[in-house]
C-alpha positions in Angstrom: 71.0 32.8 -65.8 67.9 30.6 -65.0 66.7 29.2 -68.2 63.1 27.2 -68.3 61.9 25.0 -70.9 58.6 23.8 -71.4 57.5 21.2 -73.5 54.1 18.7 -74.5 51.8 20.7 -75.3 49.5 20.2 -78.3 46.4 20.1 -80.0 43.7 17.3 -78.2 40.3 16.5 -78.4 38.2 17.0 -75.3 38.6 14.3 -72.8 42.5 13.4 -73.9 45.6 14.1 -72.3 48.6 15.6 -72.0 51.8 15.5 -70.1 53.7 18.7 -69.7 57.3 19.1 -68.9 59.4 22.0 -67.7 63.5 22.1 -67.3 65.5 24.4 -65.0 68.6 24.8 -66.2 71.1 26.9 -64.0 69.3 27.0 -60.8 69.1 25.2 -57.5 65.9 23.7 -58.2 65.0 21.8 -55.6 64.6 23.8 -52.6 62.3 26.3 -54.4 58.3 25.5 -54.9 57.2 24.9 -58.7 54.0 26.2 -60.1 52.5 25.3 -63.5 50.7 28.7 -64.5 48.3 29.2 -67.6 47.0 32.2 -69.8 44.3 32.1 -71.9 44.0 35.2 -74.6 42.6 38.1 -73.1 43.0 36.6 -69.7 45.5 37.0 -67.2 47.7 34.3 -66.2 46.8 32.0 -62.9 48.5 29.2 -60.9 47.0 25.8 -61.4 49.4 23.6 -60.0 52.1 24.0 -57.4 54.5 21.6 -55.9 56.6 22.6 -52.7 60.3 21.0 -52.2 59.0 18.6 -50.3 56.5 17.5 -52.7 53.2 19.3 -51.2 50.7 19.5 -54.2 48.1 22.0 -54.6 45.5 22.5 -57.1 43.0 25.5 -58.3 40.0 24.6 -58.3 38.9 24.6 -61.6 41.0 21.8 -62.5 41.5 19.6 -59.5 40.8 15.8 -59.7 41.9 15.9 -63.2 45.4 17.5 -63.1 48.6 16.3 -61.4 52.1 17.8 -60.6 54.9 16.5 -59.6 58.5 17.0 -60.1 61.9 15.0 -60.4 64.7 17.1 -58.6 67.3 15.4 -60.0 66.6 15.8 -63.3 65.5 19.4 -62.6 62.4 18.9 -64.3 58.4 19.8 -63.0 55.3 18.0 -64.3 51.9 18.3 -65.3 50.0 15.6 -65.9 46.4 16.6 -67.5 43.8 14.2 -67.4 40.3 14.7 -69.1 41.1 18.2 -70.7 38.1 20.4 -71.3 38.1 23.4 -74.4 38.5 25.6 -71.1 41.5 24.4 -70.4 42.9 26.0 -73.9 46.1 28.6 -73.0 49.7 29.1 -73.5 51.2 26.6 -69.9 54.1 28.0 -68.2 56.4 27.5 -65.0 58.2 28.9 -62.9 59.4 28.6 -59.1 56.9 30.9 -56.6 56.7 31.9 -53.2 53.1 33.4 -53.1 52.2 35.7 -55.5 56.0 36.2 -56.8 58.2 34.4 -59.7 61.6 33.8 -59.9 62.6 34.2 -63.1 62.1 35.1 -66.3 59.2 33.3 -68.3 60.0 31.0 -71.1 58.1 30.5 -73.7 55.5 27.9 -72.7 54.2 25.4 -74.7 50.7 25.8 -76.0 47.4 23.7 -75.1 44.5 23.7 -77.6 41.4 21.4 -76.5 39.3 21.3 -79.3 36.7 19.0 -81.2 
């Protein structure tokens, strides 16, 4: 049983940052891509960051040039680093290992991101 751990999250003023961290336990981590996802209240949840096994990085849009993933394999561990955070940017951060629009296991229970004044 995959378990994944997310940690870092917090309350920051707009402009700060934040590093996320997120632990496979269980799993053959490193062959499978790793996405950070996010979702906002009343919003569904979207990919912002994913990382392929051989360390191919891509971004959505809305938060490119600001965010950055990357992941240590051997500690089985996926990051986000989030660079001048906007009050947009305010949701519960999960992730999980993808191939297109599917997930391989059960969420955890993210670690929540307030930007906020």
């Amino acid at each position: 049983q995959v378990q994944l751990v997310e940690s870092g999250g917090g309350l920051v003023q707009p402009g700060g940052s934040l590093r996320l961290s997120c632990t496979a336990s269980g799993s053959i981590f490193s062959i499978y891509a790793m996405g950070w996802y996010r979702q906002a209240p009343g919003k569904q949840r979207e990919l912002v960051a994913g990382i392929t096994s051989g360390g191919s990085t891509n971004y959505a849009e809305s938060v490119k040039g600001r965010f950055t993933i990357s992941r240590d394999n051997a500690k089985n561990t996926v990051y986000l680093q989030m660079n001048s955070l906007k009050p947009e940017d305010t949701a519960v951060y999960s992730c999980n290992a993808y191939y297109r629009d599917y997930v391989y296991y059960h969420w955890g229970q993210g670690t929540q991101v307030t930007v906020s004044s």
